[in-house]
N, C-alpha and C positions, 0 to 999 in steps of 0.2 A: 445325713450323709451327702444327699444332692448339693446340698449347702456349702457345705465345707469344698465337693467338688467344682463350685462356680458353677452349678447348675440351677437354674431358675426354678424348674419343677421337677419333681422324680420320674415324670414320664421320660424328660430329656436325657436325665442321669443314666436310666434303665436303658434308654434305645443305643445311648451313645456306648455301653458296655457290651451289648448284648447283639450290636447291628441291626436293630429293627429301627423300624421308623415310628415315631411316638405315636402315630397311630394303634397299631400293634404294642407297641408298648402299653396305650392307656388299656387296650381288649386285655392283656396281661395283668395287671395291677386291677381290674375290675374283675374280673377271674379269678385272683387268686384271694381275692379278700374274702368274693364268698365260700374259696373253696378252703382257708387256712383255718387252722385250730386255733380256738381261743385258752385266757386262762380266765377263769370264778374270781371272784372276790375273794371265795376260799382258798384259791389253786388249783380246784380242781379243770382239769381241761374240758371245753365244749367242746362239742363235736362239730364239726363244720354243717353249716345250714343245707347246704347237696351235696351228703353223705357218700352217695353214689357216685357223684358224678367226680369228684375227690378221689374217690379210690381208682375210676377208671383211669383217669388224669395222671396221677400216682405211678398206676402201673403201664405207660402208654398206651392202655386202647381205646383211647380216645384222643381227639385234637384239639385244638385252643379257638377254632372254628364251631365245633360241636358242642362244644365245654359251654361256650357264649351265648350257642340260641340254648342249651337247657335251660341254663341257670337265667337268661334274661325271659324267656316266655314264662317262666314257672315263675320268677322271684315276680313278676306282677300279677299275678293271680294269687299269688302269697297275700300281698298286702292288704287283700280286700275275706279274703277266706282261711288265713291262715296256711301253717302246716300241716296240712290236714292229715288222713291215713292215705287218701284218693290220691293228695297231690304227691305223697312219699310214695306210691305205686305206680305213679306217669312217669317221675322221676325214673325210677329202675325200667320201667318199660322202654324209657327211650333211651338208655345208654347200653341197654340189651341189644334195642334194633342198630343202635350206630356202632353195635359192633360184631351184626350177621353181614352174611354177603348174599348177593344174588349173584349166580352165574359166575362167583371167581370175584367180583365188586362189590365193595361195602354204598352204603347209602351215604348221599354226600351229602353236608351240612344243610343245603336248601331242603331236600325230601326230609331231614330228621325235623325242619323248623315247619313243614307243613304237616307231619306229623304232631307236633305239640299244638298248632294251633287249632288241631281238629280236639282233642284233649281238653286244651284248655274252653274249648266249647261246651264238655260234660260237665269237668270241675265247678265251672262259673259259668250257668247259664245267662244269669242275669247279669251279667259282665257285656253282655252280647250288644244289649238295645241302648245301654250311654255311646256304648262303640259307634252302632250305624248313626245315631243322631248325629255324633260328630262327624260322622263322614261326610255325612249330606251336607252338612255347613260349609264343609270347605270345597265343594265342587265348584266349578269354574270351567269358563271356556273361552279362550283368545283367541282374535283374527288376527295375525298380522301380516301388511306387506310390504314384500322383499323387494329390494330393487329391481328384480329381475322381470318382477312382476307375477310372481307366486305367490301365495298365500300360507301361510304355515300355521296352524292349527294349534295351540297345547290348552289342556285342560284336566280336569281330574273329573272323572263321574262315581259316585257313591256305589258300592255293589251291585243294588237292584238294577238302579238304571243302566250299568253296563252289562248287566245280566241281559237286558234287553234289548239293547246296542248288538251286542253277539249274538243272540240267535236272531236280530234281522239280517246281520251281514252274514252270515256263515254258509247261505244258499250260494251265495255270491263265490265263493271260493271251492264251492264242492266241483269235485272232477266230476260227478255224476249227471250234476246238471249243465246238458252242450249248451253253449254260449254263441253258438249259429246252427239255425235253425232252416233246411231246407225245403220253401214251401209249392215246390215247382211240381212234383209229383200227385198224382189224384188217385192212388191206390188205396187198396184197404186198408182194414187195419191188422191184416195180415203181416206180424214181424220176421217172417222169412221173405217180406220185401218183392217175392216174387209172382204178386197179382198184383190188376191194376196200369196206368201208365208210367209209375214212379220207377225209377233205374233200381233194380234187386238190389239187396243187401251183398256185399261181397266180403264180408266182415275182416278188411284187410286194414290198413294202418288209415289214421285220418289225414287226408287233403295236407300237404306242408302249406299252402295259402288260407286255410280255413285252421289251421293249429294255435290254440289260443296261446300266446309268448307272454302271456303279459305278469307278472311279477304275483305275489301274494297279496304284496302291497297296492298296486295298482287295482288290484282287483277290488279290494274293500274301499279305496275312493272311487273308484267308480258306481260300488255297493252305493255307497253312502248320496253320492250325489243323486242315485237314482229315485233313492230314497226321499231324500228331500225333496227334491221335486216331483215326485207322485202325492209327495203329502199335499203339499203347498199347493195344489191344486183341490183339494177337498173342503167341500160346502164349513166345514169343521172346525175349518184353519182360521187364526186371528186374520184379523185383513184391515189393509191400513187403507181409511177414508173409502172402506166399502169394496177397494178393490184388492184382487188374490195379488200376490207377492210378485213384481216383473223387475225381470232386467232390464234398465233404461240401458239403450247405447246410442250412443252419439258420432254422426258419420254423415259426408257429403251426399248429395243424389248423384253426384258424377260418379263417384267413387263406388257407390253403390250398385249403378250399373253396368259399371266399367270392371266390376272383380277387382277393383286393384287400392290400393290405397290405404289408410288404417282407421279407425274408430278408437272409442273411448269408450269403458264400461264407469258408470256412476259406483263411485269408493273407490274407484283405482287408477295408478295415478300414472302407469305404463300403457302405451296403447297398443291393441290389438289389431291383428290383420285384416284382409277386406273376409279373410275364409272363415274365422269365426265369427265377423260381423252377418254372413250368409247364414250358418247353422244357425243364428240365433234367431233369424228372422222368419 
């Protein structure tokens, strides 16, 4: 039929009738193939492979978003375990949950799709460990830099290690832990603040000049670099030709003592001022 309409592929055919974008159209056509009845060699009709998920489709309580993580999380744990009775039970259990609400709201396609994959974690344990090997394989981490002379970051880290990556940064971000710390007071450690030389507690709003502004994000680079650099500093660390890991910069003596001027960090190809040639040194 696409054919005959001067269409290339039936995704095209489907979008251009229907208004979706072949995007959508191909989630549709891969939807509906697993959700459509077959016929037997005999005649007789198959049942659709998610049965369930068919009839919710069917009757709309369900979307063509939710439809797609079932039938995609389940149909790969199909192919290595079958249709098992476990996986016709995940099945009805998740098209049950996509269609209770909380509070007035139904679960939206991401929470039903972190719900199957905790599932498909029962169904297929051993599903689990070709997974992390391949995750680890494809981890990576690029430096790159911008004209501006920023550095931008992207990589992938495997579960564990960003397991590990977050609970170092995540002190870094707590409201709980003050990010200035005043060391001028010589009182106890009385927390009503009021023994001792240290100014009492007045448990009133904090200082607008001592209020941390600084972003979520900003906070985990600065996490991160604090990080790095406390390591890089341990007996532990690889060390090239014997010595811990330094920023080489490069800068006048005039300039140097003069505050004024700019410098050059080694890898980078924009130069910097005479004030973080100061902090560096």
């Amino acid at each position: 039929m696409s054919k005959k309409s001067n269409f290339t592929t039936p995704a095209g055919f489907l979008a251009a009738n229907t208004g979706t974008s072949e995007h959508t159209a191909k989630k549709l056509m891969k939807v509906g193939g697993e959700l459509r009845v077959t016929m037997s060699l005999c005649g007789l009709p198959n049942l659709p492979a998610f049965s369930h998920v068919a009839e919710a489709v069917g009757l709309g309580a369900i979307g063509l978003d939710v439809a797609t993580v079932i039938t995609t999380r389940l149909g790969r744990v199909a192919k290595s375990t079958g249709f098992t009775d476990a996986l016709l039970e995940a099945e009805a259990q998740l098209v049950s949950l996509a269609q209770e609400s909380l509070g007035g709201q139904c679960y939206s396609a991401d929470v039903i799709d972190r719900f199957a994959v905790r599932m498909i974690a029962h169904l297929d344990p051993d599903g689990t460990e070709p997974t992390e090997a391949q995750l680890h394989d494809r981890r990576h981490l690029t430096l790159v830099t911008e004209k501006t002379g920023m550095t931008k970051l992207t990589g992938l880290l495997p579960p564990t290690a960003a397991g590990h990556l977050r609970a170092a940064l995540e002190p870094f971000t707590s409201p709980r832990i003050p990010t200035f710390t005043d060391h001028t007071g010589t009182g106890t450690s009385d927390p009503t603040g009021t023994t001792g030389e240290g100014d009492p507690a007045d448990g009133g709003e904090v200082d607008p000049l001592l209020r941390d502004t600084r972003t979520r994000g900003q906070k985990l680079a600065d996490g991160l670099l604090q990080l790095v650099t406390t390591a890089a500093g341990l007996p532990t660390m690889p060390r090239l030709n014997g010595a811990a890991p330094t920023v080489n910069v490069h800068a006048t003596l005039d300039d140097i003592i003069s505050g004024r001027g700019v410098g050059w960090i080694d890898g980078l190809t924009e130069p910097v001022p005479a004030s973080t040639i100061e902090t560096l040194l």
